[in-house]
N, CA, C and O atoms as CSV, one atom per row, in Angstrom:
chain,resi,resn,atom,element,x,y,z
A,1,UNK,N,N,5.286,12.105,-22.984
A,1,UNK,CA,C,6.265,11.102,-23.373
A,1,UNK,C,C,6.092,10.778,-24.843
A,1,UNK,O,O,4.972,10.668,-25.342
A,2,UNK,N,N,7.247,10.624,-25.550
A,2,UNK,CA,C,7.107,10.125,-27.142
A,2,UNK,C,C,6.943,8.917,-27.064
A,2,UNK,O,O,5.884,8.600,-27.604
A,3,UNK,N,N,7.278,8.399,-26.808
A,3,UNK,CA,C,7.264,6.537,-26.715
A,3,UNK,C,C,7.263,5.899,-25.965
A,3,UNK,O,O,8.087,6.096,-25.073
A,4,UNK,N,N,6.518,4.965,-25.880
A,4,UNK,CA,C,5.797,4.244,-24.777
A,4,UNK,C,C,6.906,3.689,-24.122
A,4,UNK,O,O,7.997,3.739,-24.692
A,5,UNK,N,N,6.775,3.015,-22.695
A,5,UNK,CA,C,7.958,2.650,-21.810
A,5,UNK,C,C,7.773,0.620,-22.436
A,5,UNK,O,O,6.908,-0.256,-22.448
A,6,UNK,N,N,9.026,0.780,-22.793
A,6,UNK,CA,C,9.060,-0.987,-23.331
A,6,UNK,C,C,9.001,-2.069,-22.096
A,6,UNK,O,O,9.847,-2.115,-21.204
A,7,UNK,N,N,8.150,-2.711,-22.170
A,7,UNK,CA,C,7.943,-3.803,-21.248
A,7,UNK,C,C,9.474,-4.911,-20.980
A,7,UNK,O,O,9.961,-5.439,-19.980
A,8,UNK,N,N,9.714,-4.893,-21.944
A,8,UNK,CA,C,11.147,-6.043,-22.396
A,8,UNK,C,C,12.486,-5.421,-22.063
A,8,UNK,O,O,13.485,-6.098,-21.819
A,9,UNK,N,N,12.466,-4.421,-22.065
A,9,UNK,CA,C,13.796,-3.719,-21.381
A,9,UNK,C,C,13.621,-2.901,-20.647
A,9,UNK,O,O,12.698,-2.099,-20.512
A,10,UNK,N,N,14.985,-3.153,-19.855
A,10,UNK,CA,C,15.664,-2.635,-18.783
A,10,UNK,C,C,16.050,-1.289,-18.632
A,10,UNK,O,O,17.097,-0.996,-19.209
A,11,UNK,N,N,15.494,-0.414,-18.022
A,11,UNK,CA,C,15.714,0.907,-18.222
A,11,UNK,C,C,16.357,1.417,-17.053
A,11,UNK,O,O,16.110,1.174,-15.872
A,12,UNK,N,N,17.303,2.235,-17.614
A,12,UNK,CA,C,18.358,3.505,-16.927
A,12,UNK,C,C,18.180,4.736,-16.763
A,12,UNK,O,O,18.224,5.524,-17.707
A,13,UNK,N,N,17.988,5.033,-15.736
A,13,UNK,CA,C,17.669,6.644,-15.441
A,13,UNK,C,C,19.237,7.054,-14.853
A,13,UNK,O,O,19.701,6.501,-13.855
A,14,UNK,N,N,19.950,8.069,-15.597
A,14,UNK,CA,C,20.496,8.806,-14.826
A,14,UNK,C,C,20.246,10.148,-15.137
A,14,UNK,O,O,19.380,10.575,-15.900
A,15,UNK,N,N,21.582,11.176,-14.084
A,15,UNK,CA,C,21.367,12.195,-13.825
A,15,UNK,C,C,21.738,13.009,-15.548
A,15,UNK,O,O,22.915,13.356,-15.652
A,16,UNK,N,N,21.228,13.173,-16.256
A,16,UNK,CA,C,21.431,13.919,-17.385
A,16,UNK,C,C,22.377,14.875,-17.263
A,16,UNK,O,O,22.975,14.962,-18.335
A,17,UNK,N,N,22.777,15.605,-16.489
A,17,UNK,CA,C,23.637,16.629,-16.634
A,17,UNK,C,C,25.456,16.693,-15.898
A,17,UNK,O,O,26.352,17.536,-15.944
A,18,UNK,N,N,25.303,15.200,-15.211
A,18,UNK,CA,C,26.389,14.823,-14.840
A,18,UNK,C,C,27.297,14.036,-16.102
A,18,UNK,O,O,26.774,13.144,-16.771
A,19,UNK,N,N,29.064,14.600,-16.387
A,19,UNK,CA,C,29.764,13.504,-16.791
A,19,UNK,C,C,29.764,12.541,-17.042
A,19,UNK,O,O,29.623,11.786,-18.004
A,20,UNK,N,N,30.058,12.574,-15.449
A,20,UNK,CA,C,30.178,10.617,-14.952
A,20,UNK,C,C,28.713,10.114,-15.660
A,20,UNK,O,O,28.619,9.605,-16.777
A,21,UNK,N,N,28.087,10.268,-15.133
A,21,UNK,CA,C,26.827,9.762,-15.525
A,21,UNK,C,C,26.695,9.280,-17.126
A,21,UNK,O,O,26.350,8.174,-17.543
A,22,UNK,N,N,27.092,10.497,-17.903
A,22,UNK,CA,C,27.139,10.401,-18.901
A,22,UNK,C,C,27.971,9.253,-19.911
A,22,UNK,O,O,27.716,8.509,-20.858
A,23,UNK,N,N,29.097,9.625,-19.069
A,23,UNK,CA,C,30.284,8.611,-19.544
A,23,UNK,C,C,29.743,7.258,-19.635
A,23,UNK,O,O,29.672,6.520,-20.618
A,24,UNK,N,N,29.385,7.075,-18.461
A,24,UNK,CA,C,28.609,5.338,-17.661
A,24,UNK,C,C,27.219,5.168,-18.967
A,24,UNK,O,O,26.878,4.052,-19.360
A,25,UNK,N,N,26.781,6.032,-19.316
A,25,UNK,CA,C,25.808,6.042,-20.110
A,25,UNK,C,C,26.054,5.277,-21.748
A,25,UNK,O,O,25.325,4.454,-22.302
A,26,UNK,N,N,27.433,5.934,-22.275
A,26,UNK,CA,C,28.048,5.450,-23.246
A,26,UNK,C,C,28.812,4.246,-22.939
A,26,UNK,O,O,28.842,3.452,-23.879
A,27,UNK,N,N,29.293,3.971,-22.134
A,27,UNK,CA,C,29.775,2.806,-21.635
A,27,UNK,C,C,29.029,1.894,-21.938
A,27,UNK,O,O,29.262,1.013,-22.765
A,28,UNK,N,N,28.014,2.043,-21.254
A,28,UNK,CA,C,27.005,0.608,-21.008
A,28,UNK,C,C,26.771,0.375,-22.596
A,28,UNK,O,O,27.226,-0.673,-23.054
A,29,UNK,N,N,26.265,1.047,-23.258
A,29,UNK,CA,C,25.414,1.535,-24.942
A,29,UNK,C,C,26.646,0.694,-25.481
A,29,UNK,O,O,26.327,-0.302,-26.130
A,30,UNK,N,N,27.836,0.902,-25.337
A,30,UNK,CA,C,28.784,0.157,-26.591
A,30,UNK,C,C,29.560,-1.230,-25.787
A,30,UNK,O,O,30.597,-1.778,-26.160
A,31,UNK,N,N,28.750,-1.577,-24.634
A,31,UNK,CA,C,28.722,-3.030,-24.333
A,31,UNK,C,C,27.127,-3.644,-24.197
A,31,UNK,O,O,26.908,-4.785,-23.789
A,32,UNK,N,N,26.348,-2.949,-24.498
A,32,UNK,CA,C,25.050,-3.969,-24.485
A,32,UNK,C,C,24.890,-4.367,-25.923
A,32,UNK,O,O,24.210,-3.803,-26.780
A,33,UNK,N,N,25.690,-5.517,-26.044
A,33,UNK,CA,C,25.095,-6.603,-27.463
A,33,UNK,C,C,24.034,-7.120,-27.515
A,33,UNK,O,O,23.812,-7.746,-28.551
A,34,UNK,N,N,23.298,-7.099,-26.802
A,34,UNK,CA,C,22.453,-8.021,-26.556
A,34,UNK,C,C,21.185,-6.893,-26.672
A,34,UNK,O,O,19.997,-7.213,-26.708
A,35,UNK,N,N,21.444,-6.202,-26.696
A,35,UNK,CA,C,20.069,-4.608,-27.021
A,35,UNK,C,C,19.435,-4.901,-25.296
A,35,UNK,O,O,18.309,-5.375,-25.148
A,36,UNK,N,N,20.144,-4.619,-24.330
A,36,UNK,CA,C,18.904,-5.011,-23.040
A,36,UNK,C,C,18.482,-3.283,-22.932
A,36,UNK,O,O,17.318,-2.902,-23.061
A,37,UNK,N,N,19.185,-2.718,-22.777
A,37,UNK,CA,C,18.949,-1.270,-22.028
A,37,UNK,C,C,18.250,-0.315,-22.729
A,37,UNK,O,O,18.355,-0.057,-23.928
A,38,UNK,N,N,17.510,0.211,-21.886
A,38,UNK,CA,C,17.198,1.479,-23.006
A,38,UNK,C,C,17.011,2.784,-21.355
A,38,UNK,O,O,16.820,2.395,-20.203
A,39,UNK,N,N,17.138,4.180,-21.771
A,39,UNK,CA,C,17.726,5.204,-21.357
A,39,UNK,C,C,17.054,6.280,-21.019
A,39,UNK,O,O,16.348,6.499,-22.004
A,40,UNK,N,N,16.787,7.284,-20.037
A,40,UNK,CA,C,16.246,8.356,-20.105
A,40,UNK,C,C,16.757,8.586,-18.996
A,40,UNK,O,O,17.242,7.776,-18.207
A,41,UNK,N,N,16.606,10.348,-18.856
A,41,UNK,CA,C,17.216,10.794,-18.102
A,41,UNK,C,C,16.621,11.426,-16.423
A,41,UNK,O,O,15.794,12.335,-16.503
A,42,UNK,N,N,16.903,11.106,-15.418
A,42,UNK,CA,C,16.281,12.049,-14.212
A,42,UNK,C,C,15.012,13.451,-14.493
A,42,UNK,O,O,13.913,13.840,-14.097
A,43,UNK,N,N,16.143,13.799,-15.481
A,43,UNK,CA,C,15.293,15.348,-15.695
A,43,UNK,C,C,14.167,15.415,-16.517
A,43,UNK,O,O,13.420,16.385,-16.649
A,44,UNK,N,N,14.076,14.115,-17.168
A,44,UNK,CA,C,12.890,14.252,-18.522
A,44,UNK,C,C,11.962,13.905,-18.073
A,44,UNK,O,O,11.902,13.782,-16.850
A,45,UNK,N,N,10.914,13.621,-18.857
A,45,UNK,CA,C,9.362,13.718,-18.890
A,45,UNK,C,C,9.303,12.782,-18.089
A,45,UNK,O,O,8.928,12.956,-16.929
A,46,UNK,N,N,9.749,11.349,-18.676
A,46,UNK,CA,C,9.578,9.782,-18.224
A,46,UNK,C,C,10.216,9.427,-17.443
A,46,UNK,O,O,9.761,8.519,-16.748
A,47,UNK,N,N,11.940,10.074,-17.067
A,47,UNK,CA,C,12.044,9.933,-15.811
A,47,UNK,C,C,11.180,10.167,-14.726
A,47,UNK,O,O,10.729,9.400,-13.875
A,48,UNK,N,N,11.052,11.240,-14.896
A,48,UNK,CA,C,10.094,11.856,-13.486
A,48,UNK,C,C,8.717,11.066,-13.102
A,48,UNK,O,O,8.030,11.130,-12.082
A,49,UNK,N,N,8.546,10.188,-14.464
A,49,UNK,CA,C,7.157,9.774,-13.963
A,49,UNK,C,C,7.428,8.634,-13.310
A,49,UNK,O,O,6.646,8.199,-12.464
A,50,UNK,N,N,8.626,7.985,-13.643
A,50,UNK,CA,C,8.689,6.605,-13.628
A,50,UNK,C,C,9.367,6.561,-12.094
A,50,UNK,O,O,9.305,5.585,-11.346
A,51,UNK,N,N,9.991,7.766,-11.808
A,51,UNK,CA,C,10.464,7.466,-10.454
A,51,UNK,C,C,9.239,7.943,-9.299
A,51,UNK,O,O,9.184,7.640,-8.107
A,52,UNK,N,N,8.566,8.548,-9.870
A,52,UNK,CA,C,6.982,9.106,-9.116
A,52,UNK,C,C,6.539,7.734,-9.129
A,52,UNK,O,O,6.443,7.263,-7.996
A,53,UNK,N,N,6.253,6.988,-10.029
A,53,UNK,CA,C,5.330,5.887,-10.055
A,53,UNK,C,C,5.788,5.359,-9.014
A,53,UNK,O,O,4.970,5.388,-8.095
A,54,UNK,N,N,7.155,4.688,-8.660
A,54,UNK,CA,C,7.674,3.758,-7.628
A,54,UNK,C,C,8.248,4.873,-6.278
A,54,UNK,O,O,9.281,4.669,-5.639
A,55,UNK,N,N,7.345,5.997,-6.068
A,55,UNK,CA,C,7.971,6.661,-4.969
A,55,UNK,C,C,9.039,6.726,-4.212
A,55,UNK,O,O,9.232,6.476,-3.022
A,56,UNK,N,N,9.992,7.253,-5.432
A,56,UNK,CA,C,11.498,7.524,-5.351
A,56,UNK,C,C,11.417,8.791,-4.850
A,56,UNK,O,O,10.554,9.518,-5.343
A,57,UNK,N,N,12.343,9.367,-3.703
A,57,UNK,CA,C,12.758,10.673,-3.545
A,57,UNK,C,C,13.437,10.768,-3.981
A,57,UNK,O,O,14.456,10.106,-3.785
A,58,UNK,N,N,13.260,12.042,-5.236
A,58,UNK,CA,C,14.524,12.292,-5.776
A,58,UNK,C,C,14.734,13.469,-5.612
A,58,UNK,O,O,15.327,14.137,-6.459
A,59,UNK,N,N,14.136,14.125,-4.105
A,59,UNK,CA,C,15.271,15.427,-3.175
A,59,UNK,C,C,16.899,15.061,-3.207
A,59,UNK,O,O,17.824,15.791,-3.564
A,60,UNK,N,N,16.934,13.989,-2.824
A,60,UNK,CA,C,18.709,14.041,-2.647
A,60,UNK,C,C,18.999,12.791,-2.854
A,60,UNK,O,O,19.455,11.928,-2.105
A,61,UNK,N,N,18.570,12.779,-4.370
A,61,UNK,CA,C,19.108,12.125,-5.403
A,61,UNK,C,C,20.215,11.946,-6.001
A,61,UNK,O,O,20.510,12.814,-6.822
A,62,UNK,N,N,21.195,10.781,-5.801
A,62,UNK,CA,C,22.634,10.877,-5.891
A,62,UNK,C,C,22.874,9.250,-6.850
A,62,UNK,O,O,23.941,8.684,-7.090
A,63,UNK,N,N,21.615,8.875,-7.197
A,63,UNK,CA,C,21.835,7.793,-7.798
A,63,UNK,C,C,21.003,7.159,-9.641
A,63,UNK,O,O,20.074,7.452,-10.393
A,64,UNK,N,N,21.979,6.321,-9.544
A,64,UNK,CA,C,21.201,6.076,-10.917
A,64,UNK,C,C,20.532,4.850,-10.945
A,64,UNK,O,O,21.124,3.783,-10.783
A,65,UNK,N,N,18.980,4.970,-11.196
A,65,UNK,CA,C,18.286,3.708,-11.262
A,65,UNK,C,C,17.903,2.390,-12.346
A,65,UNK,O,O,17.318,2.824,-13.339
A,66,UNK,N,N,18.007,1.601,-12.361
A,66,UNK,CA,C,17.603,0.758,-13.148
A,66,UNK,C,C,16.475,-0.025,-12.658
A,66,UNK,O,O,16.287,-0.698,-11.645
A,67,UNK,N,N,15.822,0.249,-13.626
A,67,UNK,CA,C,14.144,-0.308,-13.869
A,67,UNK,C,C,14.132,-1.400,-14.520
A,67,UNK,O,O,14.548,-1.278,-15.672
A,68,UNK,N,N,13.613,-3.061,-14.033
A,68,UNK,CA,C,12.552,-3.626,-14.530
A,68,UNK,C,C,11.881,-3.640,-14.501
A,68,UNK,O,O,11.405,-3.832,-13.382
A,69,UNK,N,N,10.666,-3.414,-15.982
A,69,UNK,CA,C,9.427,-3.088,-15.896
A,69,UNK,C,C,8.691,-4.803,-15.383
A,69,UNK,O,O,8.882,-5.936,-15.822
A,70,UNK,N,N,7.906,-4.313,-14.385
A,70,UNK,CA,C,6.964,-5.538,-13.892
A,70,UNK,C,C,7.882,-6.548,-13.123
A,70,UNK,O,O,7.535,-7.725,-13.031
A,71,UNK,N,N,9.131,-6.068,-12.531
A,71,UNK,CA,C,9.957,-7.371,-11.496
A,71,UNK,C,C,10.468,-6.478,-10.600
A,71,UNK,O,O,10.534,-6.855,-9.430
A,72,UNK,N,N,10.979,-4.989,-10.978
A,72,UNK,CA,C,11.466,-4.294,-9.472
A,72,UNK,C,C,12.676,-2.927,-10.127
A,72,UNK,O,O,12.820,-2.493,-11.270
A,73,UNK,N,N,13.236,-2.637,-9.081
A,73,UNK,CA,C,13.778,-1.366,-9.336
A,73,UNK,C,C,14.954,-1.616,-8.342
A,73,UNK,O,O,14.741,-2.082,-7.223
A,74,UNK,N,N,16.911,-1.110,-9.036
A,74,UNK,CA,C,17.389,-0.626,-7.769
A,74,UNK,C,C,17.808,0.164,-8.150
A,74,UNK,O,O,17.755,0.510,-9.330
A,75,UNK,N,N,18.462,0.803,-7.103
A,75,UNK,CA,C,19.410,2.041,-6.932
A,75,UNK,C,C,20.976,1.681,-6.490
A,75,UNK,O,O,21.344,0.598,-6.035
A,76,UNK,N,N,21.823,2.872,-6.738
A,76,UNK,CA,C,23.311,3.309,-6.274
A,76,UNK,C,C,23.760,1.696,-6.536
A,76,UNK,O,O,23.117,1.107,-7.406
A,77,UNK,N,N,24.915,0.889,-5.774
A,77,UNK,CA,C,25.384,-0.102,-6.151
A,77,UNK,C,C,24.886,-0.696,-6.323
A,77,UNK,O,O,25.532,-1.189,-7.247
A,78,UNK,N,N,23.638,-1.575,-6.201
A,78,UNK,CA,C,22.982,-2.434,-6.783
A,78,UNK,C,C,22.790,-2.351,-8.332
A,78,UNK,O,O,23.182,-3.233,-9.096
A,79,UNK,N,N,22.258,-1.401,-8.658
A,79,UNK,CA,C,21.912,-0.984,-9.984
A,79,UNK,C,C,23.031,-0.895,-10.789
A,79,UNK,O,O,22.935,-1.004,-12.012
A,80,UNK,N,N,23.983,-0.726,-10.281
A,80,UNK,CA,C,25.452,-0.806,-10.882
A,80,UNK,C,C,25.153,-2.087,-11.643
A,80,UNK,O,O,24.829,-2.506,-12.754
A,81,UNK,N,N,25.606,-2.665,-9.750
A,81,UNK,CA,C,25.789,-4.283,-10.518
A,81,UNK,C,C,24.862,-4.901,-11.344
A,81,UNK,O,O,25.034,-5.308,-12.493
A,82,UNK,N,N,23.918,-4.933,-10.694
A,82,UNK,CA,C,22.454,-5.337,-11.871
A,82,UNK,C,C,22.701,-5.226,-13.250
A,82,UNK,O,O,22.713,-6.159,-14.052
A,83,UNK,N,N,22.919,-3.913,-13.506
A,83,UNK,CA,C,23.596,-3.234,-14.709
A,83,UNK,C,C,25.150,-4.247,-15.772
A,83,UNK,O,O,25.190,-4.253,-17.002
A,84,UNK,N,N,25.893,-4.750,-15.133
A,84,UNK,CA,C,26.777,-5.166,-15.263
A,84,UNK,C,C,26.642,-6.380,-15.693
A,84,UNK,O,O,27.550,-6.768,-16.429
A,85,UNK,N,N,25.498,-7.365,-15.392
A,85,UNK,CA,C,24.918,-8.631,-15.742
A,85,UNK,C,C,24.808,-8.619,-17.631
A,85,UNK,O,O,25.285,-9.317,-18.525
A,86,UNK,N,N,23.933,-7.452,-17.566
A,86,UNK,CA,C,23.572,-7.129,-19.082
A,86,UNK,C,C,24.907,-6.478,-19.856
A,86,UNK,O,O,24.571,-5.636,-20.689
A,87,UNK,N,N,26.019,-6.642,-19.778
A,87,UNK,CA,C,27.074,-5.944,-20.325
A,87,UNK,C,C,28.028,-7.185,-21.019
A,87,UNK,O,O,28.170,-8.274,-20.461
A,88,UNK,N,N,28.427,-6.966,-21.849
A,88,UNK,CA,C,29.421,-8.033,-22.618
A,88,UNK,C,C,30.561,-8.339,-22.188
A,88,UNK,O,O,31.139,-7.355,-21.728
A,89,UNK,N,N,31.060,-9.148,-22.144
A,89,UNK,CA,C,32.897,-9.336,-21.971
A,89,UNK,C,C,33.066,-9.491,-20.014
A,89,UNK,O,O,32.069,-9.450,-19.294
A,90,UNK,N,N,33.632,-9.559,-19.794
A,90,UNK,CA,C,34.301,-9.913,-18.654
A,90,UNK,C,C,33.583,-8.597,-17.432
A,90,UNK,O,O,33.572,-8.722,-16.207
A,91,UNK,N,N,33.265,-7.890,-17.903
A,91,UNK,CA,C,31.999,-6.759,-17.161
A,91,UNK,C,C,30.779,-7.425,-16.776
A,91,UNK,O,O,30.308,-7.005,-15.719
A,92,UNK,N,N,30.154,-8.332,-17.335
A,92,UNK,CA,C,29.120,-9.090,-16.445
A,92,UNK,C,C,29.952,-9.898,-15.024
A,92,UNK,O,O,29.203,-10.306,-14.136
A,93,UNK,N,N,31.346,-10.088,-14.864
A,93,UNK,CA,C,31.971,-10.647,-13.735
A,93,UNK,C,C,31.685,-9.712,-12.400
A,93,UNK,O,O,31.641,-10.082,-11.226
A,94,UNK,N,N,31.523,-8.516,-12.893
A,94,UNK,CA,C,31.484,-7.672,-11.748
A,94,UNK,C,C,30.267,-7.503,-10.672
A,94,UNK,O,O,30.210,-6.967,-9.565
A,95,UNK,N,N,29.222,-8.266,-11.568
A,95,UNK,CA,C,28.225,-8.373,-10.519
A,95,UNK,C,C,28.093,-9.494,-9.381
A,95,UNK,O,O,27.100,-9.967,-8.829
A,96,UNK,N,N,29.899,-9.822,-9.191
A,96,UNK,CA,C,29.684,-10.937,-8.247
A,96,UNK,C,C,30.410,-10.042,-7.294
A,96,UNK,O,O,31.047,-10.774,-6.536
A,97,UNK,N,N,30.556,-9.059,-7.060
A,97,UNK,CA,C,30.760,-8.070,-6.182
A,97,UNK,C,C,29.197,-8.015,-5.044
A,97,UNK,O,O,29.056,-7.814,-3.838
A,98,UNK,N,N,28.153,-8.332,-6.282
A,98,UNK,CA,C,27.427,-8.594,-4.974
A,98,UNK,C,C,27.637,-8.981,-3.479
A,98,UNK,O,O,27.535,-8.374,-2.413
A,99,UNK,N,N,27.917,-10.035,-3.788
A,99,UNK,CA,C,27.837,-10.506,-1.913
A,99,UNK,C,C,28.831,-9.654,-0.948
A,99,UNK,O,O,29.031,-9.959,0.227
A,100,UNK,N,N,29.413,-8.567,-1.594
A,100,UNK,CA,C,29.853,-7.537,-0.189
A,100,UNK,C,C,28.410,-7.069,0.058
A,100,UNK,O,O,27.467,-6.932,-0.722
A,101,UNK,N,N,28.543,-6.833,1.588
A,101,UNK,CA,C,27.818,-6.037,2.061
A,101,UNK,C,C,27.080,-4.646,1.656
A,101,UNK,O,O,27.580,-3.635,2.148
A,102,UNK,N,N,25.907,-4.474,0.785
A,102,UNK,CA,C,25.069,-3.383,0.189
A,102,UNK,C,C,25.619,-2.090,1.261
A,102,UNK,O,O,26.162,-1.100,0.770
A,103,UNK,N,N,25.494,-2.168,2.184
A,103,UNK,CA,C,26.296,-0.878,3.197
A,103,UNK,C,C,27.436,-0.192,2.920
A,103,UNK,O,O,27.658,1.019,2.896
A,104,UNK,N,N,28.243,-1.291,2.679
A,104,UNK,CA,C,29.779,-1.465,1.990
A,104,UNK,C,C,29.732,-0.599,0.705
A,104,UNK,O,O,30.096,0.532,0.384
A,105,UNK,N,N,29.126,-1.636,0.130
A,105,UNK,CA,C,29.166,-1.055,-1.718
A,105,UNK,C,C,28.653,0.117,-1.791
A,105,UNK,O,O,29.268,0.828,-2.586
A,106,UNK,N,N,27.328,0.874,-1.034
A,106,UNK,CA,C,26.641,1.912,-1.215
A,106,UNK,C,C,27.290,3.559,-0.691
A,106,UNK,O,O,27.070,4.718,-1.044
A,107,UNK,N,N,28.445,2.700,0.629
A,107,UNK,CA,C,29.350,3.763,1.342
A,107,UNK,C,C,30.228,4.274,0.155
A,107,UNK,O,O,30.344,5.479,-0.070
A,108,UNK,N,N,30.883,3.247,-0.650
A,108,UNK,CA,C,32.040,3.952,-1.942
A,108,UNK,C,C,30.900,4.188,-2.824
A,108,UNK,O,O,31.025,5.413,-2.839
A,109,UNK,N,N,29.866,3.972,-3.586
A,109,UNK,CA,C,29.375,4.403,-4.251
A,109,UNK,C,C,28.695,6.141,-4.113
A,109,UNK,O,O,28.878,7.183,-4.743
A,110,UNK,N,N,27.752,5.687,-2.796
A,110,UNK,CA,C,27.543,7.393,-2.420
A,110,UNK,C,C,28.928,8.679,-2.147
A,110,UNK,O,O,28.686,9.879,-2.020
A,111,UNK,N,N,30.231,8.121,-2.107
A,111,UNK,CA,C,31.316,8.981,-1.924
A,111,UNK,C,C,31.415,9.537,-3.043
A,111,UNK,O,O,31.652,10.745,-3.025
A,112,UNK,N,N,31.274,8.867,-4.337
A,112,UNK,CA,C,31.535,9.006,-5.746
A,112,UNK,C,C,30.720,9.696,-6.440
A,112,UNK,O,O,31.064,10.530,-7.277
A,113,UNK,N,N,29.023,9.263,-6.009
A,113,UNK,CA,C,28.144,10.270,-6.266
A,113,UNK,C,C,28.294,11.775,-5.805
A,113,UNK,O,O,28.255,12.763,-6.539
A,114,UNK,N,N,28.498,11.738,-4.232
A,114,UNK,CA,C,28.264,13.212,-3.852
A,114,UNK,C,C,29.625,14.022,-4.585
A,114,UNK,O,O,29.804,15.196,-4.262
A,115,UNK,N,N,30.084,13.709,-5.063
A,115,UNK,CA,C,31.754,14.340,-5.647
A,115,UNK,C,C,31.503,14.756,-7.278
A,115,UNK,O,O,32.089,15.698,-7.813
A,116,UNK,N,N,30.398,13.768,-8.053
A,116,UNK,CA,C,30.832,13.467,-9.012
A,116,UNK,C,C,30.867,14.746,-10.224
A,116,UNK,O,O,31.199,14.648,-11.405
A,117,UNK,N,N,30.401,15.948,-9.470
A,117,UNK,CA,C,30.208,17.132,-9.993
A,117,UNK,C,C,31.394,17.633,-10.346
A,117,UNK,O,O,31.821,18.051,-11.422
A,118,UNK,N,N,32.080,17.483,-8.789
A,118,UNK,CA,C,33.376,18.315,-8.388
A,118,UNK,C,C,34.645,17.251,-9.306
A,118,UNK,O,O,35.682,17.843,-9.605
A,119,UNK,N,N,34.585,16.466,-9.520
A,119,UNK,CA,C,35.510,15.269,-9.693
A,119,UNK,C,C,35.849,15.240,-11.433
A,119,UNK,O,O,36.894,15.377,-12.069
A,120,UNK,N,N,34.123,14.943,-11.916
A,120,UNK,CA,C,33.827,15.234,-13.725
A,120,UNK,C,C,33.323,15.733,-14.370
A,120,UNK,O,O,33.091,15.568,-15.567
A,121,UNK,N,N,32.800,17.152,-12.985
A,121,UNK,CA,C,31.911,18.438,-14.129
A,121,UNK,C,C,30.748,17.799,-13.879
A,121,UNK,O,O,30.454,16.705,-13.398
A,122,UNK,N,N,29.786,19.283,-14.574
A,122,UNK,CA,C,28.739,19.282,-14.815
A,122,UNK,C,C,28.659,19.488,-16.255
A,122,UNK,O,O,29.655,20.007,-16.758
A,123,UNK,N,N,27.431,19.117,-17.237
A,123,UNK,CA,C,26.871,19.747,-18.271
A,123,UNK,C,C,25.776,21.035,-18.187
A,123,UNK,O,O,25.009,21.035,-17.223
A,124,UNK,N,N,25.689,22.104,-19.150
A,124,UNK,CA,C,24.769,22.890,-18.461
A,124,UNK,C,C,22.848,22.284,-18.762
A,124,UNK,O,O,21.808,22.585,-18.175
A,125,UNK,N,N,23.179,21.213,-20.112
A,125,UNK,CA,C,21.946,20.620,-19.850
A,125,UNK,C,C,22.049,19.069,-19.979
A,125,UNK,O,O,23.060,18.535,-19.524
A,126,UNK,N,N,20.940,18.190,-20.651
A,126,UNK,CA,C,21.227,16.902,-20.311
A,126,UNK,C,C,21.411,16.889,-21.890
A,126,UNK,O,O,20.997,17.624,-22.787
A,127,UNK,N,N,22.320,15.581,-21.851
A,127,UNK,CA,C,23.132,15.206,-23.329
A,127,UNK,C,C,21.589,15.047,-24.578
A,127,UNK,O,O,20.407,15.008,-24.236
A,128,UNK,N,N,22.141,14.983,-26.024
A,128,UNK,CA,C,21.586,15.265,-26.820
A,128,UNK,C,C,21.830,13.841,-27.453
A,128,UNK,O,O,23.035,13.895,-27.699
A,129,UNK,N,N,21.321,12.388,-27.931
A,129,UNK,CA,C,21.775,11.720,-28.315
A,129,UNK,C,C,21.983,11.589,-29.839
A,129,UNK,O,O,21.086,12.170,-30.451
A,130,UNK,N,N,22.948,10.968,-30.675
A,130,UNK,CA,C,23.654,10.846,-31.979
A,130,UNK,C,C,21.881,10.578,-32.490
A,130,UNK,O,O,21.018,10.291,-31.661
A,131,UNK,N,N,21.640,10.712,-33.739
A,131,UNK,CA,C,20.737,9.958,-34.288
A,131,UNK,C,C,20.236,8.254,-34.423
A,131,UNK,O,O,19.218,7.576,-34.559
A,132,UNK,N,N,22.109,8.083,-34.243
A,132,UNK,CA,C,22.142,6.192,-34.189
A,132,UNK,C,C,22.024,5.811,-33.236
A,132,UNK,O,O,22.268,4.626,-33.011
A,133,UNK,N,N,21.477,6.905,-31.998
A,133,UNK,CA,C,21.913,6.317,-30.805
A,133,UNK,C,C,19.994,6.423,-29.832
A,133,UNK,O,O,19.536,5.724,-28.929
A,134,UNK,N,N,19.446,7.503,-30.529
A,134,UNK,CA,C,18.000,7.840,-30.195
A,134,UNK,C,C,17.487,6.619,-29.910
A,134,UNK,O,O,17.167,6.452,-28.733
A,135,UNK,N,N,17.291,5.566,-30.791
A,135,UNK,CA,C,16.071,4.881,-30.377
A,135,UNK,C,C,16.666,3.899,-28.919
A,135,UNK,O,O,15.944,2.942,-28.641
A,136,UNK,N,N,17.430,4.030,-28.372
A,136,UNK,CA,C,17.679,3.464,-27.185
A,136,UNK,C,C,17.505,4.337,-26.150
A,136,UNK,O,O,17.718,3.885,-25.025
A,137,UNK,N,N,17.001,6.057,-26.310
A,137,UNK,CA,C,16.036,7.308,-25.410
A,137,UNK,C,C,15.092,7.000,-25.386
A,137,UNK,O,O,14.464,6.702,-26.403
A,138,UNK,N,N,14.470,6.941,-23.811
A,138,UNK,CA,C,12.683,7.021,-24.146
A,138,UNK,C,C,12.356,8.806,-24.479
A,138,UNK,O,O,11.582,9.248,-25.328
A,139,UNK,N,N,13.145,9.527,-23.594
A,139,UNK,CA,C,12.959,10.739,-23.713
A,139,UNK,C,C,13.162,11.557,-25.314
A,139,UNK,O,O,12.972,12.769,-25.417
């Protein structure tokens, strides 16, 4: 790993070589004013450790996690929403989607995952970030 995992932020693992993923990746980056997030990918060094550390299977791995370091970890809709708290403008509203039923939210979310290949492509590797955009990679 190049750089140590920051205690103070909130970290995003997704699938590096998915679109969607990707897209959601830039998304979040040009609504976090507030600097919460910082980024790495499934496939890299620090992903892998960080989802080893909290004994994630990531055999059939269809989701993207968000990490607080030292309070907890979720996955698929949760992590969405979680995600959405830290976002600017009328996008932190969406985490009051909470109180549907996690079953609920996780049924349309996992539909979207298992597709999201077929739906927005694949990359053949994981994205390369801008220079202005690096220090928010742990990878």
């Amino acid at each position: 790993m190049n750089k140590p995992i920051p205690q103070d932020k909130k970290i995003i693992l997704f699938d590096g070589v998915c679109n969607l993923c990707n897209n959601a990746v830039n998304f979040i980056i040009e609504r976090d004013k507030d600097d919460v997030f910082r980024f790495a990918s499934l496939q890299s060094e620090v992903g892998k450790k960080l989802v080893s550390e909290r004994g994630i299977d990531t055999e059939n791995m269809d989701s993207m996690v968000l990490i607080e370091p030292g309070v907890a970890y979720y996955q698929r809709s949760t992590a969405a929403l979680e995600i959405s708290k830290g976002l600017s403008g009328a996008y932190s509203m969406l985490s009051y989607f909470s109180v549907l039923p996690e079953g609920l939210r996780d049924s349309l979310y996992n539909l979207v995952a298992k597709n999201r290949y077929k739906w927005f492509g694949k990359k053949d590797a994981c994205m390369i970030p801008t220079p202005e955009l690096k220090a928010k990679f742990l990878d």
